[in-house]
PDB file of N, CA, C and O in Angstrom, chain B, residues numbered from 101:
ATOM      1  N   UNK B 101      56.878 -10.541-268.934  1.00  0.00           N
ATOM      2  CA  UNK B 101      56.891 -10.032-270.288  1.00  0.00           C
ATOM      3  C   UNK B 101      56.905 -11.246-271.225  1.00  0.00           C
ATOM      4  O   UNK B 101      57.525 -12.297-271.061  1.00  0.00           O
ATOM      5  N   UNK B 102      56.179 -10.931-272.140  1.00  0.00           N
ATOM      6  CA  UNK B 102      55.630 -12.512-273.018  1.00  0.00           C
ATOM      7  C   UNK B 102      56.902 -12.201-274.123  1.00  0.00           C
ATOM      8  O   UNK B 102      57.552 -11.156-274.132  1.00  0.00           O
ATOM      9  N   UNK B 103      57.131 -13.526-275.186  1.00  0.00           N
ATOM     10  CA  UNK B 103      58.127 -12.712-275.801  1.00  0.00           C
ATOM     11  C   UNK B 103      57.985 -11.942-276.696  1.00  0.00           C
ATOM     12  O   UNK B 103      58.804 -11.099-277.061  1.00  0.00           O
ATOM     13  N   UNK B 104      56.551 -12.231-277.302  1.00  0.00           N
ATOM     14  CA  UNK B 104      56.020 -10.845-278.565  1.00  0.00           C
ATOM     15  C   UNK B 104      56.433  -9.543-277.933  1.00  0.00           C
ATOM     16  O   UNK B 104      56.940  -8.577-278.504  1.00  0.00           O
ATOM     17  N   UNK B 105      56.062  -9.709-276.355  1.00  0.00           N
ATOM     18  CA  UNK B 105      56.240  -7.819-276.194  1.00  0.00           C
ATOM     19  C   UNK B 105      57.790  -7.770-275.876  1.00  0.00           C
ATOM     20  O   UNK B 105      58.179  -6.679-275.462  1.00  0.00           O
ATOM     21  N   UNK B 106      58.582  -8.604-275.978  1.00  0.00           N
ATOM     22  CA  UNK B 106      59.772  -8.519-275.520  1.00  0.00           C
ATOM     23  C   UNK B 106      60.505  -8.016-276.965  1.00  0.00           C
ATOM     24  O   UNK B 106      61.318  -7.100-277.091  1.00  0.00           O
ATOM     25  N   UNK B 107      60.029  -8.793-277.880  1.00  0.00           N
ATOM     26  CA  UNK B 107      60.498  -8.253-279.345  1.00  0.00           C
ATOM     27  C   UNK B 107      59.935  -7.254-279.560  1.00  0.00           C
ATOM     28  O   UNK B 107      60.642  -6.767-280.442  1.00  0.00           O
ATOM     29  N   UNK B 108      58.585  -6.089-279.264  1.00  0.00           N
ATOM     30  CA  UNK B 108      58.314  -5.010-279.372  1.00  0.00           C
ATOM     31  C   UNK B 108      59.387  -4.153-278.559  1.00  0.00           C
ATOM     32  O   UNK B 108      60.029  -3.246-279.087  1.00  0.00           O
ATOM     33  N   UNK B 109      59.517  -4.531-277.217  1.00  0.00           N
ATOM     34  CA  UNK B 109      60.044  -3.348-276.673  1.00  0.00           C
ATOM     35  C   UNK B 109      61.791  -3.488-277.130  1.00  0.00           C
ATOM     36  O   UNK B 109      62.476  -2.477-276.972  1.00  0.00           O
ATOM     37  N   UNK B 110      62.303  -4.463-277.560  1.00  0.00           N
ATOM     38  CA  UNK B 110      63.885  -4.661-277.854  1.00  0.00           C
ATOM     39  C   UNK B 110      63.444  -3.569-279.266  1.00  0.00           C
ATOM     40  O   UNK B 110      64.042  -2.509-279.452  1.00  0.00           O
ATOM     41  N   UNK B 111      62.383  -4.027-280.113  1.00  0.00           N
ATOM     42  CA  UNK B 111      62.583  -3.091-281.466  1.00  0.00           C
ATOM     43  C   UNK B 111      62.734  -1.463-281.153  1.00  0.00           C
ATOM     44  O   UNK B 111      63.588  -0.647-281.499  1.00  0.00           O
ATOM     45  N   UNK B 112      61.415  -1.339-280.270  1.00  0.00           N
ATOM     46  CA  UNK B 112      61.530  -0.037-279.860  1.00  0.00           C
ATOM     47  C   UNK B 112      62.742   0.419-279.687  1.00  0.00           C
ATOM     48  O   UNK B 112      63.218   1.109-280.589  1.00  0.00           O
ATOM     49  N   UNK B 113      63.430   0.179-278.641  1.00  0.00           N
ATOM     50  CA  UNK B 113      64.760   0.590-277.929  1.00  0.00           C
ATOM     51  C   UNK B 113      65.435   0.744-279.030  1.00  0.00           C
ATOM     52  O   UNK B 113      65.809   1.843-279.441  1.00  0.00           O
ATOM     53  N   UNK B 114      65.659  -0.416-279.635  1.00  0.00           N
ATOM     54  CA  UNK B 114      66.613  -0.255-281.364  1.00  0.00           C
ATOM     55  C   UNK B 114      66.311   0.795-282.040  1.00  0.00           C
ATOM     56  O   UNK B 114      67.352   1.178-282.574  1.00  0.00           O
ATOM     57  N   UNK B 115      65.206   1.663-282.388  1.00  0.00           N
ATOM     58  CA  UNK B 115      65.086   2.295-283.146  1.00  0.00           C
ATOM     59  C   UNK B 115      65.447   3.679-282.681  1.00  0.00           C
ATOM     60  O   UNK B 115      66.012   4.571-283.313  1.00  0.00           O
ATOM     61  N   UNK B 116      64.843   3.668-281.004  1.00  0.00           N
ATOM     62  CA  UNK B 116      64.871   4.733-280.187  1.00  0.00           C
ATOM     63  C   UNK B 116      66.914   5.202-281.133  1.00  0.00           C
ATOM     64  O   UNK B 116      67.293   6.096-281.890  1.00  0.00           O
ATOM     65  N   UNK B 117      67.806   3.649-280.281  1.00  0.00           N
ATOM     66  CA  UNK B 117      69.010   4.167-280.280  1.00  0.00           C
ATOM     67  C   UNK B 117      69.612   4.531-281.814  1.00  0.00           C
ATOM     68  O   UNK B 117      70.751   4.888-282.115  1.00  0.00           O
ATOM     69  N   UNK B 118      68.437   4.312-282.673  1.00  0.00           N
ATOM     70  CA  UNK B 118      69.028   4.969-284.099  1.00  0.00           C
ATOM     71  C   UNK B 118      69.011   6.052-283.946  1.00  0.00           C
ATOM     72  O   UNK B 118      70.111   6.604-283.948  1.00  0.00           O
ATOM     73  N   UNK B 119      67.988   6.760-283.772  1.00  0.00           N
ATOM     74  CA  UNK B 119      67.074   8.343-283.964  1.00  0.00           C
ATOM     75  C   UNK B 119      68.049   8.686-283.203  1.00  0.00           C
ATOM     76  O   UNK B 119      68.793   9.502-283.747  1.00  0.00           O
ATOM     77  N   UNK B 120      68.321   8.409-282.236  1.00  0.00           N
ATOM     78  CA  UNK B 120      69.083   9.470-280.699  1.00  0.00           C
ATOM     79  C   UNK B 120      67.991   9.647-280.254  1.00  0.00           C
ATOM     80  O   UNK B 120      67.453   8.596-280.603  1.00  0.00           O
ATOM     81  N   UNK B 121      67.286  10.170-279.763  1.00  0.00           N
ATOM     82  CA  UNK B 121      66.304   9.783-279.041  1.00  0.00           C
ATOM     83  C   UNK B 121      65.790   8.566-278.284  1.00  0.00           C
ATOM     84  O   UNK B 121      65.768   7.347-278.453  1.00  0.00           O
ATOM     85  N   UNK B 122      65.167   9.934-276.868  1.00  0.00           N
ATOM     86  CA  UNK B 122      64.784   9.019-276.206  1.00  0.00           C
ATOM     87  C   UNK B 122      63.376   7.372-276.593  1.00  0.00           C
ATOM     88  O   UNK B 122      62.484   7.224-277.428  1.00  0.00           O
ATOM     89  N   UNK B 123      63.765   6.748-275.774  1.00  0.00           N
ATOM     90  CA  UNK B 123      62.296   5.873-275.892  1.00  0.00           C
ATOM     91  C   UNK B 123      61.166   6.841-275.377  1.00  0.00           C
ATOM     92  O   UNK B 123      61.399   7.691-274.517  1.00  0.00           O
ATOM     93  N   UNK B 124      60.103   6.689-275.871  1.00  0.00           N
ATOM     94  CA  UNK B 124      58.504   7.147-275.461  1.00  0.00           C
ATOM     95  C   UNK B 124      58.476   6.310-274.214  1.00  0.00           C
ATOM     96  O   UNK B 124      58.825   5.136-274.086  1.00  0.00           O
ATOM     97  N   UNK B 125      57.885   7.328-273.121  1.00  0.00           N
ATOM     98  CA  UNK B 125      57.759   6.726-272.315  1.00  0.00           C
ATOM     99  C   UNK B 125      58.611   5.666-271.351  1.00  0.00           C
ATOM    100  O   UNK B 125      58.141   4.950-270.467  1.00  0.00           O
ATOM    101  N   UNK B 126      60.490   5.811-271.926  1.00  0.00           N
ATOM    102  CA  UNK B 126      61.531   5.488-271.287  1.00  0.00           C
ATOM    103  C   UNK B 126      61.300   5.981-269.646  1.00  0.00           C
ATOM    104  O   UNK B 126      60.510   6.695-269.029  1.00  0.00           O
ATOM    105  N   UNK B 127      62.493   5.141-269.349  1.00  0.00           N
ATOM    106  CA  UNK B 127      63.152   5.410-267.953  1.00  0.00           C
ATOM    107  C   UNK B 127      63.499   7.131-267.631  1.00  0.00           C
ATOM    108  O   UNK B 127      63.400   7.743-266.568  1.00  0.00           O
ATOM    109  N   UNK B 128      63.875   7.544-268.797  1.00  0.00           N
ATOM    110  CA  UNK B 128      65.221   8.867-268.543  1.00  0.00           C
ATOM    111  C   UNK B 128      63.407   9.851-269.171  1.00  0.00           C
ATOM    112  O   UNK B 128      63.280  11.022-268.813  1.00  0.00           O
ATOM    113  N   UNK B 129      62.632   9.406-269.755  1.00  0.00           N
ATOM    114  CA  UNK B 129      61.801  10.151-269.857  1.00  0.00           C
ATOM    115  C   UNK B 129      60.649  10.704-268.634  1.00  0.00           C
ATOM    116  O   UNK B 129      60.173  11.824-268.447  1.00  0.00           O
ATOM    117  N   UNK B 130      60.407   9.183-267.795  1.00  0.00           N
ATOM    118  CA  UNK B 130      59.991   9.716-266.815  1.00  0.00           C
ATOM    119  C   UNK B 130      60.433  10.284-265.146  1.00  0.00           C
ATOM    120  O   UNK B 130      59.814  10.640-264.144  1.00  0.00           O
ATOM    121  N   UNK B 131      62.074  10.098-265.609  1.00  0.00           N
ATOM    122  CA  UNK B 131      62.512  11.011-264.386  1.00  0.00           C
ATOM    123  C   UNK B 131      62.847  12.050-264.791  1.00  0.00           C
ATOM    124  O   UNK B 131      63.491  12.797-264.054  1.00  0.00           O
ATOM    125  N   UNK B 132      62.429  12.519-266.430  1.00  0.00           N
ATOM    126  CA  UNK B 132      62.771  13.798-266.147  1.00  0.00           C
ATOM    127  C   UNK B 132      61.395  14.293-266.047  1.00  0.00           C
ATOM    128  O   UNK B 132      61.371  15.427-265.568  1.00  0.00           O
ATOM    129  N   UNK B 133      60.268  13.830-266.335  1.00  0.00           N
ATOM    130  CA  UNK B 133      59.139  14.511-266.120  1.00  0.00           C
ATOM    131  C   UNK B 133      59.176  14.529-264.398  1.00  0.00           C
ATOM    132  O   UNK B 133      59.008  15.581-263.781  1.00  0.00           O
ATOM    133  N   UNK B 134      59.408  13.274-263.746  1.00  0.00           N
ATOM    134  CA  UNK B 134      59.385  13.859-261.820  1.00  0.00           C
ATOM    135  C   UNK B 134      60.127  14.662-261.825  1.00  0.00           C
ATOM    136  O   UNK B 134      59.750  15.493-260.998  1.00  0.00           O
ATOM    137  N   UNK B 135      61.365  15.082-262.446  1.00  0.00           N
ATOM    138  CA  UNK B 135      62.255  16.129-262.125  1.00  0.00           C
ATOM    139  C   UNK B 135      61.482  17.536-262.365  1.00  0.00           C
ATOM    140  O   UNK B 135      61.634  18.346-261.451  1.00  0.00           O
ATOM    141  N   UNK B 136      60.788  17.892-263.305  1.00  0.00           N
ATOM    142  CA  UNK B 136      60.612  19.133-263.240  1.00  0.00           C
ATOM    143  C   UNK B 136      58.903  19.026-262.587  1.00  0.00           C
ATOM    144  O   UNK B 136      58.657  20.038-261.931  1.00  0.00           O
ATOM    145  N   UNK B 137      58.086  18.345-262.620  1.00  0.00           N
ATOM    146  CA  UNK B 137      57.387  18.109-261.537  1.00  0.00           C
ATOM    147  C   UNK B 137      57.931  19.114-259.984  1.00  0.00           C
ATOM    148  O   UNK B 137      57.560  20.201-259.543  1.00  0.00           O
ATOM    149  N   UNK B 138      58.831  18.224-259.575  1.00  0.00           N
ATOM    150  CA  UNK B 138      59.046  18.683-258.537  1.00  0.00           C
ATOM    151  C   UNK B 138      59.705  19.617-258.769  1.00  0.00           C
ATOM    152  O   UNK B 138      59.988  19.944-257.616  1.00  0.00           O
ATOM    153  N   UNK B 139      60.173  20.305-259.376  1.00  0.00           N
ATOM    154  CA  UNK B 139      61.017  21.871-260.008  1.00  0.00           C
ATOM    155  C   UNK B 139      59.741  22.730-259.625  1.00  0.00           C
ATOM    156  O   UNK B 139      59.752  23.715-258.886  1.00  0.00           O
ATOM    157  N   UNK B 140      58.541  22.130-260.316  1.00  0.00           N
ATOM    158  CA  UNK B 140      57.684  23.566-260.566  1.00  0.00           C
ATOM    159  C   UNK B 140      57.310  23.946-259.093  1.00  0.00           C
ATOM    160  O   UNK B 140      57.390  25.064-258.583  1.00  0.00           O
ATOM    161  N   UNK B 141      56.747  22.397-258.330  1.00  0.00           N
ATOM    162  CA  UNK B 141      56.060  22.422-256.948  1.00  0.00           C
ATOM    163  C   UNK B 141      56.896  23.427-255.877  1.00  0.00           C
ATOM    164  O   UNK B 141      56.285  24.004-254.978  1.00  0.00           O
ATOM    165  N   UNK B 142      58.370  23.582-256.062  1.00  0.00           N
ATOM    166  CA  UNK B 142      59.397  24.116-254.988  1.00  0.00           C
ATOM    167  C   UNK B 142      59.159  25.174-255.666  1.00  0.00           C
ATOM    168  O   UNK B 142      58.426  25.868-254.961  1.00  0.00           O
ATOM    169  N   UNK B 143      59.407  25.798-256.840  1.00  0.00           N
ATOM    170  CA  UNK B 143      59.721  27.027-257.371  1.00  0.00           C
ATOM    171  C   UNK B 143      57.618  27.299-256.779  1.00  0.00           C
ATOM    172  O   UNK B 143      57.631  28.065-255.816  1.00  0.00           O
ATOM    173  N   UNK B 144      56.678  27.033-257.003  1.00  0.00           N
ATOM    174  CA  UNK B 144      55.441  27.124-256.503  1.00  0.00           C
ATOM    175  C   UNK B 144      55.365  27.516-254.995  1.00  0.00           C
ATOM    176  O   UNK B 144      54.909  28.635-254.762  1.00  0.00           O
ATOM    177  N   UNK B 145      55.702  26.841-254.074  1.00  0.00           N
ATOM    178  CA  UNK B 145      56.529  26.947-252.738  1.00  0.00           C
ATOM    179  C   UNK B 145      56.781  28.041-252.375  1.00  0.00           C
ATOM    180  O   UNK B 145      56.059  28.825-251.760  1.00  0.00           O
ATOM    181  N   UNK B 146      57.989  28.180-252.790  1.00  0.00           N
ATOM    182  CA  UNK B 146      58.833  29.305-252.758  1.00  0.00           C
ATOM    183  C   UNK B 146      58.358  30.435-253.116  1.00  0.00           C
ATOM    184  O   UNK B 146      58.607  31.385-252.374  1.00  0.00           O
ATOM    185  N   UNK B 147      57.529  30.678-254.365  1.00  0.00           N
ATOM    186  CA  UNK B 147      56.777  32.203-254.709  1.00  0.00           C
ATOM    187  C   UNK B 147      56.162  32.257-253.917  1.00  0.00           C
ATOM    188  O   UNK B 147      56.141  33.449-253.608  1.00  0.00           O
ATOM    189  N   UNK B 148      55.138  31.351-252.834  1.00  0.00           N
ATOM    190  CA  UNK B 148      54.672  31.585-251.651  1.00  0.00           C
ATOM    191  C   UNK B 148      54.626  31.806-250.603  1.00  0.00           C
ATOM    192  O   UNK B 148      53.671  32.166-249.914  1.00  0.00           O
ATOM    193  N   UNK B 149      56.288  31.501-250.201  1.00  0.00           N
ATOM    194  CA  UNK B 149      56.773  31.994-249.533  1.00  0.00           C
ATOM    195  C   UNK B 149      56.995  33.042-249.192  1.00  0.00           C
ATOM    196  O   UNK B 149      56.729  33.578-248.116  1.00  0.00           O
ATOM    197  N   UNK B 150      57.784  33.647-250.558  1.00  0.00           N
ATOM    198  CA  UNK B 150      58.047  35.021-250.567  1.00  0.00           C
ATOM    199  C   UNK B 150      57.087  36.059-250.556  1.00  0.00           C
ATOM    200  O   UNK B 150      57.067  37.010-249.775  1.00  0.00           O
ATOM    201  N   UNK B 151      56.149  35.774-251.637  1.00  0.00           N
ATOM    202  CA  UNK B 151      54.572  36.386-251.153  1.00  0.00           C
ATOM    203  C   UNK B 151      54.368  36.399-249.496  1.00  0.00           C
ATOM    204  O   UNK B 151      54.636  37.359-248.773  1.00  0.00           O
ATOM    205  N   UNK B 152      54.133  35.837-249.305  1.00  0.00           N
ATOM    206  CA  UNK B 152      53.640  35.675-247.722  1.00  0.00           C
ATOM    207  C   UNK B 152      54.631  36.296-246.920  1.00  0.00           C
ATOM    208  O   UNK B 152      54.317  36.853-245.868  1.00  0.00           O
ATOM    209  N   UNK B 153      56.137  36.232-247.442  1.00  0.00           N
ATOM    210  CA  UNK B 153      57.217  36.970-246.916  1.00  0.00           C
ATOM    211  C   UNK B 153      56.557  38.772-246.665  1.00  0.00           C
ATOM    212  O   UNK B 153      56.042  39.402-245.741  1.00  0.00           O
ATOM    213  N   UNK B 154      56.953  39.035-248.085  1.00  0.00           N
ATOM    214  CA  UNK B 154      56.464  40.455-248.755  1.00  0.00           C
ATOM    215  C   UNK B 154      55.255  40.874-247.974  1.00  0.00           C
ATOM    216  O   UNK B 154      55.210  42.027-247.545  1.00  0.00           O
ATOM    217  N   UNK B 155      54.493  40.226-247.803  1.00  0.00           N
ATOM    218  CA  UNK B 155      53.198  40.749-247.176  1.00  0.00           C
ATOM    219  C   UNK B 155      53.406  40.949-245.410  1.00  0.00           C
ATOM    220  O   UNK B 155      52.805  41.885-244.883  1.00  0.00           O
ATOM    221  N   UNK B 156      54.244  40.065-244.579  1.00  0.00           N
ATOM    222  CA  UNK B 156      54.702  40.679-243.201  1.00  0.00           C
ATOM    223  C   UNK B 156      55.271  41.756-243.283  1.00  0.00           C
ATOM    224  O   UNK B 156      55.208  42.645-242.434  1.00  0.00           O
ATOM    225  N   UNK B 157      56.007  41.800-244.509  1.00  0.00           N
ATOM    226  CA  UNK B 157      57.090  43.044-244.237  1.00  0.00           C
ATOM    227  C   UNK B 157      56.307  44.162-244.822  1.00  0.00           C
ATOM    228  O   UNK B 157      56.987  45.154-245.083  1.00  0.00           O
ATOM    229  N   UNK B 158      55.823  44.191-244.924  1.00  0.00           N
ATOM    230  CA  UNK B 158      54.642  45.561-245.792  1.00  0.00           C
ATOM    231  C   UNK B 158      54.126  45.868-244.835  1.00  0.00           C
ATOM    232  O   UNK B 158      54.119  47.078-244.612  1.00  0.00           O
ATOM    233  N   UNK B 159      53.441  44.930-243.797  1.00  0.00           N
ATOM    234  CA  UNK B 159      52.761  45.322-242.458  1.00  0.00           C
ATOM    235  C   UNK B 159      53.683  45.528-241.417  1.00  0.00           C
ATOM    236  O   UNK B 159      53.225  46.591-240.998  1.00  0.00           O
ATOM    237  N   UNK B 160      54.509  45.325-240.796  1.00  0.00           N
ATOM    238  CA  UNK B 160      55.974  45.912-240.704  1.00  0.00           C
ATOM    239  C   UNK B 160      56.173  46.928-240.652  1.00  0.00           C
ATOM    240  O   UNK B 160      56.278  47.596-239.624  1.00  0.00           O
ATOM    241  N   UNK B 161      56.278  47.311-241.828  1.00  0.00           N
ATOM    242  CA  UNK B 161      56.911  48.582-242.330  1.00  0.00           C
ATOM    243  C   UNK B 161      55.958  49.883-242.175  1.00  0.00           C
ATOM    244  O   UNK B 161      56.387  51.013-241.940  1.00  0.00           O
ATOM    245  N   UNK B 162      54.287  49.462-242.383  1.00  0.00           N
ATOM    246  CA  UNK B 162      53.578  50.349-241.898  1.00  0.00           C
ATOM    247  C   UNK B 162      53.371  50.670-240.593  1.00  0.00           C
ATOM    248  O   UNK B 162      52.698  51.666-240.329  1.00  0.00           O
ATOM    249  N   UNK B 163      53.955  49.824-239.511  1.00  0.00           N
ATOM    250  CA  UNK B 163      53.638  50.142-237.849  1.00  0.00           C
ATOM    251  C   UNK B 163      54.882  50.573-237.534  1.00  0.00           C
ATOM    252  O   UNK B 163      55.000  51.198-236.481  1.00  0.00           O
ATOM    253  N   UNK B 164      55.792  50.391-238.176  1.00  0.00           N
ATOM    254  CA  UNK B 164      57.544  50.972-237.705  1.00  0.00           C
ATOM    255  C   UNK B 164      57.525  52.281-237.366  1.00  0.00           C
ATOM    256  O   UNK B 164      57.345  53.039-238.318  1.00  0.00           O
ATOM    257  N   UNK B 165      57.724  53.043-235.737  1.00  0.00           N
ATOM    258  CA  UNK B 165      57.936  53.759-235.386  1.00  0.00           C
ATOM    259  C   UNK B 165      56.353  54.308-234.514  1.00  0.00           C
ATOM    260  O   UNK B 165      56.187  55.397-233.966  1.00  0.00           O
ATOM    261  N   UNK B 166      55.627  53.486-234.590  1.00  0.00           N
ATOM    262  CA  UNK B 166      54.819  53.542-233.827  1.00  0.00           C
ATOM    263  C   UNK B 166      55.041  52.932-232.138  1.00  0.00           C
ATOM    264  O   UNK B 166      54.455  53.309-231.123  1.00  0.00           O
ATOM    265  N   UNK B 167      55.953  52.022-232.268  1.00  0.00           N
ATOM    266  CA  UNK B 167      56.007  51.688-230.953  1.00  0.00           C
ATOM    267  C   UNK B 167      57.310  51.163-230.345  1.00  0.00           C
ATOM    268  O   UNK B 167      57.968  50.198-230.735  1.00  0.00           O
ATOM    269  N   UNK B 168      57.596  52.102-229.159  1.00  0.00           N
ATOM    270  CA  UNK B 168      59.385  52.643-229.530  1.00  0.00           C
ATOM    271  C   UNK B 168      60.093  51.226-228.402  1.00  0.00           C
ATOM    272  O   UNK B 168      61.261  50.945-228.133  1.00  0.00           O
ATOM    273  N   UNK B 169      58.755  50.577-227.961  1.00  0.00           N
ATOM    274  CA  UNK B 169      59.219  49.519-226.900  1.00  0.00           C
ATOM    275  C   UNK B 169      60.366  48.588-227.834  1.00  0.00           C
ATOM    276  O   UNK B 169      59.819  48.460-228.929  1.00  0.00           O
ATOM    277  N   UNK B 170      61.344  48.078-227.864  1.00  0.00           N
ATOM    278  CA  UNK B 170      62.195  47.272-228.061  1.00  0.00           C
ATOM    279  C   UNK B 170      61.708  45.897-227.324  1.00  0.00           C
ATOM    280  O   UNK B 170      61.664  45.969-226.096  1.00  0.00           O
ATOM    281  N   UNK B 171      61.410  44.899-227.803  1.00  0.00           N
ATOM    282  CA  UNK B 171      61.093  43.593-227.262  1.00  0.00           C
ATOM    283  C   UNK B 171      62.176  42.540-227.425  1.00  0.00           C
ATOM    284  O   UNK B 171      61.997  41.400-226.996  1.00  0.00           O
TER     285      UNK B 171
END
């Protein structure tokens, strides 16, 4: 880091910590973007799961009592 950008990014930060706010493009900004990243991908997952769940048990439920063998 040269020191011009070193005095950009110290100003930044300074101003960030006036506002309250985060820095653009901070640290805490981009783990929270991986955080819900990976929020959506599991919750994505998971509806597929359950879909795919829902759909054995539907077929299941239509052969139940057709076949009295116990396995």
């Amino acid at each position: 880091m040269t020191p011009d950008e070193r005095v950009a990014y110290l100003k930044e930060y300074d101003d960030s910590d006036k506002t309250g706010e985060p820095k653009k493009g901070g640290l805490i900004e981009k783990l929270i973007a991986r955080g819900n990243k990976r929020t959506e991908e599991q919750l994505a997952r998971e509806h597929a799961e359950r879909t795919a769940g829902q759909t054995n048990l539907s077929g299941a439920a239509a052969t139940a009592g057709q076949n009295p063998v116990i396995r």
